[in-house]
N, CA, C and O atoms as a CHARMM CRD file, in Angstrom:
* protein
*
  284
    1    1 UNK  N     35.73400  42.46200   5.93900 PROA 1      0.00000
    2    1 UNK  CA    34.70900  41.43000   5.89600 PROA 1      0.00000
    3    1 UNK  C     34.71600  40.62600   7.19000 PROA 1      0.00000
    4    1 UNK  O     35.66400  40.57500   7.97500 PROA 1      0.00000
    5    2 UNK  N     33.41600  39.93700   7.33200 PROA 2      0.00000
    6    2 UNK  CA    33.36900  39.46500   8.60300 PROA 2      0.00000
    7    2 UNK  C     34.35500  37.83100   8.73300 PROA 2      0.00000
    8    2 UNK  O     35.08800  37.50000   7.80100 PROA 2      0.00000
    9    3 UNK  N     34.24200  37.13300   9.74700 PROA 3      0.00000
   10    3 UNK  CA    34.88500  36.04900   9.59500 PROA 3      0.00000
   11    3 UNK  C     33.82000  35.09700   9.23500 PROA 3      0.00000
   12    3 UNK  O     32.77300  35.18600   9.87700 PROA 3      0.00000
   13    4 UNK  N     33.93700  33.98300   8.09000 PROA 4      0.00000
   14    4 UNK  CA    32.77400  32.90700   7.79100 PROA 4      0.00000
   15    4 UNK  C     33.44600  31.64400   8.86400 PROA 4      0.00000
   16    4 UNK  O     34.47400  31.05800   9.20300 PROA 4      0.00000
   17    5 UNK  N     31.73000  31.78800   9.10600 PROA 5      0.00000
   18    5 UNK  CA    31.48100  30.03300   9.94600 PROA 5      0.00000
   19    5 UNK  C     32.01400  28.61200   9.02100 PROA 5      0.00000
   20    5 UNK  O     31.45700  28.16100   8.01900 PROA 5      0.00000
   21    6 UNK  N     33.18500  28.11300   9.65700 PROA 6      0.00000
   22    6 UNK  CA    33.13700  27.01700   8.30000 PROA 6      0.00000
   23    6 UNK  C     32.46800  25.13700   8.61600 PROA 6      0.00000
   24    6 UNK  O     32.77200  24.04300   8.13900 PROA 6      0.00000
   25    7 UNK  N     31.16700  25.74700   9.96000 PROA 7      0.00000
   26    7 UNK  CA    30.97200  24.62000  10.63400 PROA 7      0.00000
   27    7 UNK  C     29.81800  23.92800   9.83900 PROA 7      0.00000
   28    7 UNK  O     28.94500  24.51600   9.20000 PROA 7      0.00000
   29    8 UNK  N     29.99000  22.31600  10.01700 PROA 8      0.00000
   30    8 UNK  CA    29.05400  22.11200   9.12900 PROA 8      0.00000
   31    8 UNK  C     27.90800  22.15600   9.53300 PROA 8      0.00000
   32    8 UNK  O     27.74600  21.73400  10.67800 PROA 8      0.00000
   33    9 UNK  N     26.97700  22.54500   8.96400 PROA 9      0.00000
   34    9 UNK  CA    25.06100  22.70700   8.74500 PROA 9      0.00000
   35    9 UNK  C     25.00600  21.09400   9.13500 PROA 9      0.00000
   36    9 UNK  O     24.95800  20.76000  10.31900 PROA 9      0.00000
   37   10 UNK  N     25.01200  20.49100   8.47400 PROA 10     0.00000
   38   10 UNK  CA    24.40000  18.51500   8.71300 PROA 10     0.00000
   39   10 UNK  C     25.83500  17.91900   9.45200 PROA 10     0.00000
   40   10 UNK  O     27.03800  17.99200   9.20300 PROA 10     0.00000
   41   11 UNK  N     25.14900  17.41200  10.29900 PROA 11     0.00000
   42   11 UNK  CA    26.40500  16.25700  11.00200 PROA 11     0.00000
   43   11 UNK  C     25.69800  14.91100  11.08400 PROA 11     0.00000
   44   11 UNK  O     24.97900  14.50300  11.99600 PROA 11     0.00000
   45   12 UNK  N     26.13300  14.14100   9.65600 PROA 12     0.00000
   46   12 UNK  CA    25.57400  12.48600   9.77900 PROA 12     0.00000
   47   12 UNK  C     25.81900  11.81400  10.82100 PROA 12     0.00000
   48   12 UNK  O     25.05100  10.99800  11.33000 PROA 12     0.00000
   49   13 UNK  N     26.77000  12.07500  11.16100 PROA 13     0.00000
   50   13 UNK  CA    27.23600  11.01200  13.20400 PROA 13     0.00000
   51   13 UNK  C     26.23900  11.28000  14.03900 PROA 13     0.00000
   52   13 UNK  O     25.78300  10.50300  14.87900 PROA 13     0.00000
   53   14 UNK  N     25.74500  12.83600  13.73000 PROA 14     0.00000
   54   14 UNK  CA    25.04600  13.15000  15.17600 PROA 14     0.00000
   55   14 UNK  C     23.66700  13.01600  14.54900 PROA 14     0.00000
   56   14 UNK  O     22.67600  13.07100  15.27800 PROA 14     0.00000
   57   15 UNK  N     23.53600  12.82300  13.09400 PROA 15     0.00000
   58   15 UNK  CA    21.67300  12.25300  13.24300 PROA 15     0.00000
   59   15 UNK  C     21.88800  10.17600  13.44200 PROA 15     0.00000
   60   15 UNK  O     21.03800   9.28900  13.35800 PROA 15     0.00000
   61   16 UNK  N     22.52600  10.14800  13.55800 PROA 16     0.00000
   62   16 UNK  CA    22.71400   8.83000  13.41900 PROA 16     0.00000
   63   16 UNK  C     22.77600   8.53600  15.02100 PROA 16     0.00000
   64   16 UNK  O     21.98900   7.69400  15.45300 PROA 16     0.00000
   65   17 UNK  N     23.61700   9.14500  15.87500 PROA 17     0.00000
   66   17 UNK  CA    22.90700   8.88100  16.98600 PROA 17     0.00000
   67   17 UNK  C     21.26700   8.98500  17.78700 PROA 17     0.00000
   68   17 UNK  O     20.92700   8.63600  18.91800 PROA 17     0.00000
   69   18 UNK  N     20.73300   9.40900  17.02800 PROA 18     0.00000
   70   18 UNK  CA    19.36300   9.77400  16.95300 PROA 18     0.00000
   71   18 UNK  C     18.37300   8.76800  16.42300 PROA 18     0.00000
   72   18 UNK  O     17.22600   8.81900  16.86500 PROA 18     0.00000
   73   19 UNK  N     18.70200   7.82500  15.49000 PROA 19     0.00000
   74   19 UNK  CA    18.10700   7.03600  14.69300 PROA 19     0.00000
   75   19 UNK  C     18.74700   5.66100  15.01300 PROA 19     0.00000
   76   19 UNK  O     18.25500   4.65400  14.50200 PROA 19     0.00000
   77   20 UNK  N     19.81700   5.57100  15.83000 PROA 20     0.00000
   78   20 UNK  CA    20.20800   4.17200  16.28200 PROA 20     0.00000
   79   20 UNK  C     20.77100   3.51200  14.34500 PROA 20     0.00000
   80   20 UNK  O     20.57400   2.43600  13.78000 PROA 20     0.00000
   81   21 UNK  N     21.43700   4.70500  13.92700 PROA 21     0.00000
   82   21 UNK  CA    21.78500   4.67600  12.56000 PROA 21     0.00000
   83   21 UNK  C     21.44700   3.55300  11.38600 PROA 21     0.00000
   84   21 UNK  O     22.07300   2.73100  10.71600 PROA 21     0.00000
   85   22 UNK  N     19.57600   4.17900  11.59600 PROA 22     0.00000
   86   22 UNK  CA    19.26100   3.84000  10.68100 PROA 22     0.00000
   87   22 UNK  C     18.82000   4.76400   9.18600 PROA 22     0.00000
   88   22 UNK  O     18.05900   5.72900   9.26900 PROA 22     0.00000
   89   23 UNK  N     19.46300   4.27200   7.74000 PROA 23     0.00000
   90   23 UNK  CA    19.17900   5.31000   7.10400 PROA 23     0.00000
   91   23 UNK  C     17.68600   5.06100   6.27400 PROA 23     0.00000
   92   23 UNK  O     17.65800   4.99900   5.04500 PROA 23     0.00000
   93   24 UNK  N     16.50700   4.93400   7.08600 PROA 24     0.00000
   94   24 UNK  CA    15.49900   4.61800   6.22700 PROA 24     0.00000
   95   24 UNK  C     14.98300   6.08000   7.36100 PROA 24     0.00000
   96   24 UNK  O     14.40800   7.07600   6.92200 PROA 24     0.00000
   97   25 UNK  N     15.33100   5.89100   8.74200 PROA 25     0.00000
   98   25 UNK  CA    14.53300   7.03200  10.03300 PROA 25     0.00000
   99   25 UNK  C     15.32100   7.88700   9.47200 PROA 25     0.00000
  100   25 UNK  O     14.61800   8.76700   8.97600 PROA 25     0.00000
  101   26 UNK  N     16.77800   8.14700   9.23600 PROA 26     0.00000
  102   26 UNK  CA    17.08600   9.49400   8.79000 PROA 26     0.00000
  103   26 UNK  C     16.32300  10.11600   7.48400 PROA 26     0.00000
  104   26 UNK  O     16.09400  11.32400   7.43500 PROA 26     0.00000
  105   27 UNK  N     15.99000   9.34600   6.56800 PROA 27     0.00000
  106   27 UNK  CA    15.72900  10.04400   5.38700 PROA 27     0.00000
  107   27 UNK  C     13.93100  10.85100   5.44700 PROA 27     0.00000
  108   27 UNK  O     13.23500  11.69500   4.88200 PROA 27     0.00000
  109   28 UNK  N     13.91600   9.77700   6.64400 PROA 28     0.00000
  110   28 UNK  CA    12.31900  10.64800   7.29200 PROA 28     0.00000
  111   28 UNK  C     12.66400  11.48200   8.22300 PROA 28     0.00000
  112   28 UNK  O     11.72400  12.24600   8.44200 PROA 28     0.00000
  113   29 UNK  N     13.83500  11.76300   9.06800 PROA 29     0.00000
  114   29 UNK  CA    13.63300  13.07400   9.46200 PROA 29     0.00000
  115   29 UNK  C     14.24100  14.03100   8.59100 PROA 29     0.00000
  116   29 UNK  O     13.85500  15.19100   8.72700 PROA 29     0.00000
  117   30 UNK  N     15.25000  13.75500   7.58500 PROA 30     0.00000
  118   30 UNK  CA    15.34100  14.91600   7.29800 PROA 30     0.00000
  119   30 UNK  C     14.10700  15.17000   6.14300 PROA 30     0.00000
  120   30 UNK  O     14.01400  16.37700   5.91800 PROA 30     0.00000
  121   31 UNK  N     13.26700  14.47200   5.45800 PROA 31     0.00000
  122   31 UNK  CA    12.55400  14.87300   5.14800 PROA 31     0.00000
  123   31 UNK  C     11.12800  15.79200   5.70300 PROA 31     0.00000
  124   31 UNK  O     10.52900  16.79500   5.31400 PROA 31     0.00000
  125   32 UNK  N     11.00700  14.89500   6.73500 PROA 32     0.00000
  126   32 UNK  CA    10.17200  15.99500   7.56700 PROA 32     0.00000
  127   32 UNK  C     10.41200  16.87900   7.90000 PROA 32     0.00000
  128   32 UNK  O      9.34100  17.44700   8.11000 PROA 32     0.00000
  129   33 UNK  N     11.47500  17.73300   8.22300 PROA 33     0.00000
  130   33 UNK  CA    12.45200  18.78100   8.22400 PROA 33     0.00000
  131   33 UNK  C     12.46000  19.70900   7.12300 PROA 33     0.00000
  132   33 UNK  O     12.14200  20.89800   7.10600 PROA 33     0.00000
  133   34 UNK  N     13.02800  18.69200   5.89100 PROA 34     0.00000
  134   34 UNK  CA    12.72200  19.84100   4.76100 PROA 34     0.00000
  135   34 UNK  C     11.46300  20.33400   4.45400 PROA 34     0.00000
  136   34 UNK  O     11.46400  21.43500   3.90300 PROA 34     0.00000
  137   35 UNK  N     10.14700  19.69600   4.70900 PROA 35     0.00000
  138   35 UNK  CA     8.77900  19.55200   3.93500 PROA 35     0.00000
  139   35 UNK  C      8.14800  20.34000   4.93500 PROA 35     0.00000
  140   35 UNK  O      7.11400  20.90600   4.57900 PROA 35     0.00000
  141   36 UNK  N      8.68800  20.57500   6.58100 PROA 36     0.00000
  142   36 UNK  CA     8.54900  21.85600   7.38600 PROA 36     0.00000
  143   36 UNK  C      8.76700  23.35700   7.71000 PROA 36     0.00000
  144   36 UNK  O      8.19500  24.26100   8.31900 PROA 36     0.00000
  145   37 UNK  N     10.10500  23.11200   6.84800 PROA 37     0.00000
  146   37 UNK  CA    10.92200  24.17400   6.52700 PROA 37     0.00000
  147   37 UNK  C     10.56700  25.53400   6.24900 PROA 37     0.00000
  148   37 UNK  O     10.48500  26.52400   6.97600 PROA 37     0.00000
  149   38 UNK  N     10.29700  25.27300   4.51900 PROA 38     0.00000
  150   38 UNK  CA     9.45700  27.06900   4.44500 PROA 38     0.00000
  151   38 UNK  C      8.08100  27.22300   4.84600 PROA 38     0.00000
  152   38 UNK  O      7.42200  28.12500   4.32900 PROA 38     0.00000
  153   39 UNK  N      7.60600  26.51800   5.63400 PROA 39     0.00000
  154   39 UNK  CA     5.90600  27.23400   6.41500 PROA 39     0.00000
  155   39 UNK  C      6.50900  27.80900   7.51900 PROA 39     0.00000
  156   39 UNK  O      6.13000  28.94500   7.80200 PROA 39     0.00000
  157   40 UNK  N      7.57900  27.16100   8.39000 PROA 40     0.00000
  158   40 UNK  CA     8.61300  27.92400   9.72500 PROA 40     0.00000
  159   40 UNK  C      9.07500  29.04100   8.61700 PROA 40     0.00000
  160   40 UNK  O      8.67100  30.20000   8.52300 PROA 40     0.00000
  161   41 UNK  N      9.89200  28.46100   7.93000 PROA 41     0.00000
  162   41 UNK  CA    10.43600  30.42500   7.26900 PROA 41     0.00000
  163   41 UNK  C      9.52500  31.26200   7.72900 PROA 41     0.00000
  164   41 UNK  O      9.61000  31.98100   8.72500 PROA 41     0.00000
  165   42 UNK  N      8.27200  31.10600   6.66000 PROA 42     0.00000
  166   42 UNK  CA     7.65900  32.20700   6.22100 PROA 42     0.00000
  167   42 UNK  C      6.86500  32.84400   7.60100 PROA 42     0.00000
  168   42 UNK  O      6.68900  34.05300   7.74600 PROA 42     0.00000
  169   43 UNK  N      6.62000  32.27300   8.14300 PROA 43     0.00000
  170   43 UNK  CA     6.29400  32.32900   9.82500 PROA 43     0.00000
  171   43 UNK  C      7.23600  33.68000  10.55800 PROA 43     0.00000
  172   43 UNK  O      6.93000  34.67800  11.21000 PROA 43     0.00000
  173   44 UNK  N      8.49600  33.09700  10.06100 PROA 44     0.00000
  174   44 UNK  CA     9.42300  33.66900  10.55700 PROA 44     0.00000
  175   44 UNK  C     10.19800  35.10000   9.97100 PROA 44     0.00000
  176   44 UNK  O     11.20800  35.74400  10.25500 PROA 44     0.00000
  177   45 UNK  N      9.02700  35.18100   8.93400 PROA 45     0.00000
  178   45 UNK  CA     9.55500  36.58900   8.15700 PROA 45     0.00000
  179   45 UNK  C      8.50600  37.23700   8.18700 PROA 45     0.00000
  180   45 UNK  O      8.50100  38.16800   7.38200 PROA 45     0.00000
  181   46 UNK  N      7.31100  37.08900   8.99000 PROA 46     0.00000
  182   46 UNK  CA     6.45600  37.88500   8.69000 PROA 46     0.00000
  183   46 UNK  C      5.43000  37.42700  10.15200 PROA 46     0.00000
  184   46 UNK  O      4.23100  37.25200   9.93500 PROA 46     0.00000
  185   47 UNK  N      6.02100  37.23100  11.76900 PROA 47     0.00000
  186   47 UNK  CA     5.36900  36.92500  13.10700 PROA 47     0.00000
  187   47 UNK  C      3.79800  37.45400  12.99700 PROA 47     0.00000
  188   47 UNK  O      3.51000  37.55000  11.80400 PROA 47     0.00000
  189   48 UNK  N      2.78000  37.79800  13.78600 PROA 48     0.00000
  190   48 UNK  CA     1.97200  38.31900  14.57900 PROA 48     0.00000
  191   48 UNK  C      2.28200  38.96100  15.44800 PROA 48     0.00000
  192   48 UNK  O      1.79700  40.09200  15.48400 PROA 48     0.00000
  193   49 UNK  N      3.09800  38.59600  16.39600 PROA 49     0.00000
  194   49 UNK  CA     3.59200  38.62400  17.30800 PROA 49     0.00000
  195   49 UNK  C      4.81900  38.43200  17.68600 PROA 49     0.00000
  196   49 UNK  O      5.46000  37.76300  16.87500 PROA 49     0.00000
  197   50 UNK  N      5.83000  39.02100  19.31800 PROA 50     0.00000
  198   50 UNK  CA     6.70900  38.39600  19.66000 PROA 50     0.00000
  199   50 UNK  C      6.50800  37.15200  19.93500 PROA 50     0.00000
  200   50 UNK  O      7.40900  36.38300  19.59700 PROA 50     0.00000
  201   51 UNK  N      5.58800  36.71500  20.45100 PROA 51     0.00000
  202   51 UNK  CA     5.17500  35.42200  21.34400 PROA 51     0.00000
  203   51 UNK  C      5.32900  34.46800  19.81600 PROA 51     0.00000
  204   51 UNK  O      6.14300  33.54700  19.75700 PROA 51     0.00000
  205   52 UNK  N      4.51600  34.80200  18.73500 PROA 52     0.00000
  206   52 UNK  CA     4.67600  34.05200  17.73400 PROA 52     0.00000
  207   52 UNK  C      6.26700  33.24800  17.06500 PROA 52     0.00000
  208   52 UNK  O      6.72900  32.12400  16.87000 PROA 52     0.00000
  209   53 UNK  N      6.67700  34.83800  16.89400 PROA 53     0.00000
  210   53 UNK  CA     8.26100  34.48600  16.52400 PROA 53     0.00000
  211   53 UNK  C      9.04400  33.60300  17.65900 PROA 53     0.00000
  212   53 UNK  O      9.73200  32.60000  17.46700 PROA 53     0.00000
  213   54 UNK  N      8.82800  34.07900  18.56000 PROA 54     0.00000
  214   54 UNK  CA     9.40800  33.37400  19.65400 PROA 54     0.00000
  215   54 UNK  C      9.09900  31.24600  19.37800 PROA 54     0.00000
  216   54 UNK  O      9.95900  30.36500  19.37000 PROA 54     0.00000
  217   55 UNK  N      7.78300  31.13000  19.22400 PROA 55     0.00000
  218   55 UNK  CA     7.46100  29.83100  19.25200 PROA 55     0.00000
  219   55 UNK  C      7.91000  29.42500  17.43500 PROA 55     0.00000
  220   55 UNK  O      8.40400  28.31000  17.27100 PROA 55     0.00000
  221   56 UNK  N      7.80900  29.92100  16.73600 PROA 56     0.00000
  222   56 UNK  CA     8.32100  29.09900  15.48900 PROA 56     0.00000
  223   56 UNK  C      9.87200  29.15900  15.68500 PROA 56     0.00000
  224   56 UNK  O     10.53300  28.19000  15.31100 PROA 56     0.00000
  225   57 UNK  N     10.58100  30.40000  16.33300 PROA 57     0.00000
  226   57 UNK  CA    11.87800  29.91100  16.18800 PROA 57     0.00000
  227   57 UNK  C     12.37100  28.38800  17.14100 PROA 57     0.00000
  228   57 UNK  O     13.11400  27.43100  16.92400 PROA 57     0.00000
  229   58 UNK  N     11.94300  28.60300  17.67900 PROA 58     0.00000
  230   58 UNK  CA    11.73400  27.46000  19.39500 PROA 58     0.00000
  231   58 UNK  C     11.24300  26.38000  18.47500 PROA 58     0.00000
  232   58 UNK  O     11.92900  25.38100  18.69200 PROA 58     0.00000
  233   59 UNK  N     10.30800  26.14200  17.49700 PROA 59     0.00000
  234   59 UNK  CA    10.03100  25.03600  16.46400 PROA 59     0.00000
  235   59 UNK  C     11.55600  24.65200  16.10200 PROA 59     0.00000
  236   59 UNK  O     12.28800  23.77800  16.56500 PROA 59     0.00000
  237   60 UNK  N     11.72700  25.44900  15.28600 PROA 60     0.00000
  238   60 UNK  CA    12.80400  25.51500  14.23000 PROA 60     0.00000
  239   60 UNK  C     14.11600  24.74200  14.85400 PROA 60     0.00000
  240   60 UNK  O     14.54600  23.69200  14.37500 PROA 60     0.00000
  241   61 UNK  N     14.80600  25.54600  16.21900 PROA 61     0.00000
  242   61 UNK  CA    15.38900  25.08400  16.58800 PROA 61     0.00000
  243   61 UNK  C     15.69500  23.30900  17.20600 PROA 61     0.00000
  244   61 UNK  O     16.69900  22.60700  17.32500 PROA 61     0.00000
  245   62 UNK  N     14.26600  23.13900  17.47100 PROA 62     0.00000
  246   62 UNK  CA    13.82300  21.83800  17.76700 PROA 62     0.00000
  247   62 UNK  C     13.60000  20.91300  16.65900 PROA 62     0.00000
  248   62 UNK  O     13.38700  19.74200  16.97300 PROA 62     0.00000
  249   63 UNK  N     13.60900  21.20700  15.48300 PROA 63     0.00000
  250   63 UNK  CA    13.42300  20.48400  14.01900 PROA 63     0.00000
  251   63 UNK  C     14.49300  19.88900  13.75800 PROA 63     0.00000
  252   63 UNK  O     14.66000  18.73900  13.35200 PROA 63     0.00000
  253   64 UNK  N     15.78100  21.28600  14.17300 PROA 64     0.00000
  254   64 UNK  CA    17.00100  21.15700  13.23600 PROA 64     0.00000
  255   64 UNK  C     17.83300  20.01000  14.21900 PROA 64     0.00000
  256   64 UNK  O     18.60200  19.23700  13.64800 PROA 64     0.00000
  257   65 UNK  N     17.64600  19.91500  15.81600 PROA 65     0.00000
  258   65 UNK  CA    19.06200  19.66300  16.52500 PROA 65     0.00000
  259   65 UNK  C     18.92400  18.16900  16.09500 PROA 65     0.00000
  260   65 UNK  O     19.90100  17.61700  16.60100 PROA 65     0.00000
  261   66 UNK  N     18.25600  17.32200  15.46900 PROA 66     0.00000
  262   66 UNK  CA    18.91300  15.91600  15.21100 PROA 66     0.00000
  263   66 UNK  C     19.68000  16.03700  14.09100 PROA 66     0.00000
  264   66 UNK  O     20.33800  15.06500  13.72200 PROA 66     0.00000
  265   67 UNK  N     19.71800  17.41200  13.28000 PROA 67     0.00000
  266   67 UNK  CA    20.44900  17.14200  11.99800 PROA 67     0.00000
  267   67 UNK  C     22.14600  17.89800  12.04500 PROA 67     0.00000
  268   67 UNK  O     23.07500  17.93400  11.23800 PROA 67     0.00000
  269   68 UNK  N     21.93500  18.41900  13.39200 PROA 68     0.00000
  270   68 UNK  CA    23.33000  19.10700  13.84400 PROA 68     0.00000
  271   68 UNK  C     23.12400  19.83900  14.95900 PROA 68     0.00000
  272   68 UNK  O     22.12000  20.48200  15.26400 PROA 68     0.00000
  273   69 UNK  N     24.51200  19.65000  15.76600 PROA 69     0.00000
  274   69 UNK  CA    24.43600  19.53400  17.44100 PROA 69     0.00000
  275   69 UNK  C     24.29400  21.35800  17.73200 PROA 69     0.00000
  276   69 UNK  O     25.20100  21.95100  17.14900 PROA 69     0.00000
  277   70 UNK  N     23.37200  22.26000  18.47900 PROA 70     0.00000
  278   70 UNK  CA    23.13800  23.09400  18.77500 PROA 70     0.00000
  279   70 UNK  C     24.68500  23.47100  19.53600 PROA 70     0.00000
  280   70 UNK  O     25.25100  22.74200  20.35100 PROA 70     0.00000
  281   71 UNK  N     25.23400  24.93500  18.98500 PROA 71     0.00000
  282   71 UNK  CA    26.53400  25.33900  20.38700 PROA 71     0.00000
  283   71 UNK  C     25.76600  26.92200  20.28900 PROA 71     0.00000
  284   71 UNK  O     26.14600  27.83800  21.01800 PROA 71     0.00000
């Protein structure tokens, strides 16, 4: 079996540097995040295009990095 990632998905420190830790802006980004979520999925399971996939993942990635630090 492969080795599991045991890193966390959400890092509250690092949306909190983002929001000047406030939890009324976090609960709106991560809501906007979630309520974006599966229209990027489904985008993303079924492109037009490379160019397409290319730009929803490039979304996606840009959605997620206030909710945990990109490595």
């Amino acid at each position: 079996m492969g080795k599991v990632n045991s890193a966390p998905v959400f890092d509250q420190e690092h949306l909190a540097r983002y929001t000047m830790a406030s939890v009324d802006l976090e609960r709106e980004i991560v809501g906007l995040f979630l309520n974006q979520l599966p229209d990027l999925l489904s985008h993303l399971k079924a492109p037009a295009d490379a160019k397409e996939w290319k730009l929803f993942t490039h979304t996606l990635k840009g959605s997620a990095k206030p909710l945990a630090p990109c490595k």
